[in-house]
C-alpha positions in Angstrom: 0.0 0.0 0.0 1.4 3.7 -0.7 0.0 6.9 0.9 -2.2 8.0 -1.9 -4.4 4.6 -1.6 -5.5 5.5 2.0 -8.6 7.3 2.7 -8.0 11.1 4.2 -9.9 9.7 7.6 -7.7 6.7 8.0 -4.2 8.7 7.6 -5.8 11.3 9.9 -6.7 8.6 12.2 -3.3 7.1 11.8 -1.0 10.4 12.2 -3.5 11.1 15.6 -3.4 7.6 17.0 -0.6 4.3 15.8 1.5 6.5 13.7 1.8 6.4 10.2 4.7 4.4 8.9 6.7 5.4 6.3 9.2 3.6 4.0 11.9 6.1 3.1 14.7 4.5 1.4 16.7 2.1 3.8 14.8 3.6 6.6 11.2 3.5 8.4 9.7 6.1 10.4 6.5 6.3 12.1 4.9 10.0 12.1 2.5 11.2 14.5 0.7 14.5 14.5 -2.9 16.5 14.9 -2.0 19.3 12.6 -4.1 19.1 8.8 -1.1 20.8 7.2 1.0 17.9 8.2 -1.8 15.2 6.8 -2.5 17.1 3.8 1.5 17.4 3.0 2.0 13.8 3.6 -1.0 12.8 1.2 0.6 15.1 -1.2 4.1 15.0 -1.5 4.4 11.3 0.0 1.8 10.2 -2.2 3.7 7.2 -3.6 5.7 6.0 -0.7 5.0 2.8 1.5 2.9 2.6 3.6 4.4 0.1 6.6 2.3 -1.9 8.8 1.8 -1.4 12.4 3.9 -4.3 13.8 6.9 -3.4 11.2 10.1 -1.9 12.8 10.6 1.8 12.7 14.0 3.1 13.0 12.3 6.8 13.9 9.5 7.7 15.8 8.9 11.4 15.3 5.7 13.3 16.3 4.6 17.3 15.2 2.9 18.3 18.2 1.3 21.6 19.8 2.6 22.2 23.2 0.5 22.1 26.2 -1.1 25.2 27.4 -2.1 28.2 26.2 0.6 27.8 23.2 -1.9 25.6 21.8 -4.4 28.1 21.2 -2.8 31.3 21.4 -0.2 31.8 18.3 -0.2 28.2 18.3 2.9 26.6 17.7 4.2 23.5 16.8 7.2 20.7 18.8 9.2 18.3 16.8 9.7 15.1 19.3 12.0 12.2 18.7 11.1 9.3 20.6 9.1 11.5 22.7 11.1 14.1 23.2 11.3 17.3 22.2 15.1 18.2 20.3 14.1 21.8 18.6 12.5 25.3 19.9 8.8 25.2 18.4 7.8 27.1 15.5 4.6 28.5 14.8 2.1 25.9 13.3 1.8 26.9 10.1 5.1 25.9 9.5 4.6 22.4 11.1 4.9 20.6 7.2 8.4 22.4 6.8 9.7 21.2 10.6 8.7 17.8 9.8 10.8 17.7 7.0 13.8 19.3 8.6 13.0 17.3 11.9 13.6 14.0 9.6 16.7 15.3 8.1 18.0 16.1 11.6 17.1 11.9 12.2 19.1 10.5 9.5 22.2 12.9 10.0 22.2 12.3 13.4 21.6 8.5 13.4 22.2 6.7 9.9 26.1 6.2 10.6 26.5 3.2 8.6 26.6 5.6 5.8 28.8 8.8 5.2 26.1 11.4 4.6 27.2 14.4 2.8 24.7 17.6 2.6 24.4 17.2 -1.3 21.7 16.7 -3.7 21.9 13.3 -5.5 20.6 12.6 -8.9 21.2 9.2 -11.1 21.3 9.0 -15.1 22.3 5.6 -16.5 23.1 3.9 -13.0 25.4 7.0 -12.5 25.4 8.9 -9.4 25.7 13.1 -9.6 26.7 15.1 -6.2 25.3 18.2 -5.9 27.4 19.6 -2.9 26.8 22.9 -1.9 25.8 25.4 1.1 22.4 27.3 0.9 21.5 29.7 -1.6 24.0 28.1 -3.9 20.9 27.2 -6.3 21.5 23.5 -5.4 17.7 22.5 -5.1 16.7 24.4 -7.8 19.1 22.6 -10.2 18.1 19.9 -9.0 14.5 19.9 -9.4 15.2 21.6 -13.0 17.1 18.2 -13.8 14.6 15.6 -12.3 11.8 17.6 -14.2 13.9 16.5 -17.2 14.4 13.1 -16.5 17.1 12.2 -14.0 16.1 10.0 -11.7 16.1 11.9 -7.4 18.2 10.0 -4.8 17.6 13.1 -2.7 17.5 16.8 -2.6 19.1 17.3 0.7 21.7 13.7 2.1 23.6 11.7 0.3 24.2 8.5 2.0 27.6 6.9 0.5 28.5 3.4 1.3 31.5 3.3 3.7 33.9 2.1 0.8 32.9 4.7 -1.4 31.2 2.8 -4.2 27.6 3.3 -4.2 25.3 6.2 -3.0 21.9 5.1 -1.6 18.7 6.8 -2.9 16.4 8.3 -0.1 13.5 10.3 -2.2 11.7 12.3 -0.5 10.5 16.0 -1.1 12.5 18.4 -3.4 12.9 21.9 -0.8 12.3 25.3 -2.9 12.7 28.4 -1.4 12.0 31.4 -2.1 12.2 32.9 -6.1 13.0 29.2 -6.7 9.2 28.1 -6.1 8.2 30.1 -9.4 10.9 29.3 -11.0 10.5 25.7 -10.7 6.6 25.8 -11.3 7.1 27.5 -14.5 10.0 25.0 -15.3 8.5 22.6 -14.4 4.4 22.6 -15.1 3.9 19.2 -13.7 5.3 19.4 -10.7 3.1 18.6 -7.6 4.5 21.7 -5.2 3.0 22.0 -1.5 1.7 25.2 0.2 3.8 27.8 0.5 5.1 28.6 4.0 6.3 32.3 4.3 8.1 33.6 6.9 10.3 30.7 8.1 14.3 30.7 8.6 14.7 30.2 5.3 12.2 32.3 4.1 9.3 30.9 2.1 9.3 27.6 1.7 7.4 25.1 -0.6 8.2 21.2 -1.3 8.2 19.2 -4.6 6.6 15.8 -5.1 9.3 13.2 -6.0 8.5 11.5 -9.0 6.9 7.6 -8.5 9.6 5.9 -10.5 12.1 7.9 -7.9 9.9 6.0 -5.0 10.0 2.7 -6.2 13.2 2.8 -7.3 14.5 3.3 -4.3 16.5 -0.1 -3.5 18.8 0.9 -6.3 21.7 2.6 -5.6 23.9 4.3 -7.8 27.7 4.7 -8.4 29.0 8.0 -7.8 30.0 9.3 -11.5 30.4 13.1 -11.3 30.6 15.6 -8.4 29.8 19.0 -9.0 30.1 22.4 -7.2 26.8 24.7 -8.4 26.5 28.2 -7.5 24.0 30.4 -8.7 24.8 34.0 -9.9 22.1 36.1 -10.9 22.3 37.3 -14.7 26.0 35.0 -14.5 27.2 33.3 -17.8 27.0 29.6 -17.5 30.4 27.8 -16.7 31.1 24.3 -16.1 34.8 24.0 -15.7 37.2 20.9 -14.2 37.6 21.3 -10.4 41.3 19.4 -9.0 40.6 16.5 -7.2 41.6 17.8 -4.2 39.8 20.3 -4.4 36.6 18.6 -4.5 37.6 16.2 -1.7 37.9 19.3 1.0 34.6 20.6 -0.3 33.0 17.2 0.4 35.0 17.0 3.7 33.2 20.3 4.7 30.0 19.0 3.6 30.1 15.8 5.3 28.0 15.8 8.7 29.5 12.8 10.3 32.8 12.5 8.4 34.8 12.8 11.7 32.7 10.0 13.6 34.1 7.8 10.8 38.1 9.1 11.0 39.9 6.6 8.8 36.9 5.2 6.9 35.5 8.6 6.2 38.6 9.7 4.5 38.9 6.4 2.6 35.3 6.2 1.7 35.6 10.3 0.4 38.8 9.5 -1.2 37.1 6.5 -3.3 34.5 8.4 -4.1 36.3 11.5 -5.7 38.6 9.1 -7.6 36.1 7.5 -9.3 34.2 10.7 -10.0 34.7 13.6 -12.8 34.8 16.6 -10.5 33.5 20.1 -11.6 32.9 23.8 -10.6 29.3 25.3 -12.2 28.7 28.4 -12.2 24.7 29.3 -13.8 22.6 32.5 -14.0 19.1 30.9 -13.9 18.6 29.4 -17.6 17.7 25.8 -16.5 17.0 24.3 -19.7 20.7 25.6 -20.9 21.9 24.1 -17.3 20.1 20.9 -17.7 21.3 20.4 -21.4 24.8 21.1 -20.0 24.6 18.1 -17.6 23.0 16.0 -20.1 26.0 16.3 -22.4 28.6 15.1 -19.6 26.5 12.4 -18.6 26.0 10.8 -22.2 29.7 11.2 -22.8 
């Protein structure tokens, strides 16, 4: 069963009672909140992903919650809890959809150590991985959405989970994070694309999530060999570049991307090493014209 085949009262009544379980790539969580903008998020933009029985194993158990007392009705606001617990300062609840997602990027990073995760998007074209390392507002999301609207197939907008020798990245699909000019950029890109609410006024300003496409979902057993790492950066009005990046330099750029790099020592560096030597390394620079950006990749990737 996927998300989209239950009923709206039964995932409401699972997200407010059981829990909902969730298949994400190699892990399962169980989500639990009362808020509608998490329900109606999940039927949206998890539409396609497994739905896990009650008695299956779940690695995370997460809940969006309001806080007790008067938070809950005045400027309500929203908890993320892990395992019961609460790990962040609450946000206001209209924003409960967009801590969710962060909440469950906060789980893997902080828990999935049999991988090396690197804060990269990850995209796959021919059973070839591309690394999409960068720091925010670099355009990294945006690029990547403009490429799985042309085909490419998402491992993840946000963690790429390498095997610890280096070899294979593991796909975990999930939602595509826009922010701000991006979201219209990408809806007019990409006509398509099923894109959430937009959430004004958060950290990152306003925020809106991507649907990943079903054959990403189901696909998600298959890993991919890392191919190509490349270093975007988005320039408004910029001429579009895609020049050769040395090795080393690519390494330190993935070193100080890498969230759990130093909890591996030896292993990490091996595992970041094999992974750069087997991988064409670039710098991109683009000034917004995706299909120009997307026709670029598509020429290294069929070469």
């Amino acid at each position: 069963m996927i998300v989209a085949e239950l009923a709206a009262a039964e995932l409401r009544r699972r997200l407010t009672g059981p829990g909902l379980r969730l298949r994400l790539g190699p892990v399962a969580t169980e989500i639990r909140s009362p808020f509608a903008v998490v329900a109606s998020g999940l039927a949206l933009l998890y539409a396609k992903h497994e739905v896990l029985g009650a008695g299956d194993f779940a690695d995370f158990r997460v809940a969006v919650e309001p806080p007790f007392g008067v938070r809950r009705f005045v400027a309500p606001q929203a908890l993320f809890k892990f395992d019961g617990n609460t790990r962040f300062r609450p946000l206001p609840a209209a924003q409960a959809f967009p801590l969710l997602e962060w909440g469950l990027n906060w789980c893997i990073t902080m828990h999935c150590h049999q991988y090396l995760i690197i804060h990269s998007a990850v995209l796959e074209r021919n059973g070839r991985a591309l690394l999409l390392p960068a720091p925010p507002g670099s355009g990294k999301s945006t690029l990547c959405a403009a490429l799985v609207a042309r085909g490419w197939r998402l491992l993840s907008d946000e963690l790429a989970l390498v095997e610890l020798d280096g070899t294979r990245v593991v796909p975990i699909p999930r939602p595509i994070s826009l922010k701000n000019r991006s979201i219209d950029t990408i809806a007019r890109f990409w006509p398509d694309a099923a894109i959430g609410d937009v959430v004004p006024d958060t950290l990152k300003g306003s925020v809106a999530h991507v649907r990943p496409p079903a054959d990403s979902v189901q696909r998600a057993r298959e890993s991919a060999v890392p191919a190509w790492v490349v270093l975007p950066r988005y320039e408004n009005g910029a001429a579009m570049e895609l020049a050769a990046l040395p090795k080393c330099d690519a390494f330190m750029r993935l070193v100080d991307s890498a969230f759990n790099y130093s909890v591996h020592g030896r292993a990490g560096f091996d595992a970041l090493a094999a992974l750069v030597d087997g991988s064409d390394c670039y710098a991109f620079t683009y000034g917004g014209a995706l299909d120009e950006a997307v026709a670029a990749f598509d020429r290294f990737a069929s070469s």
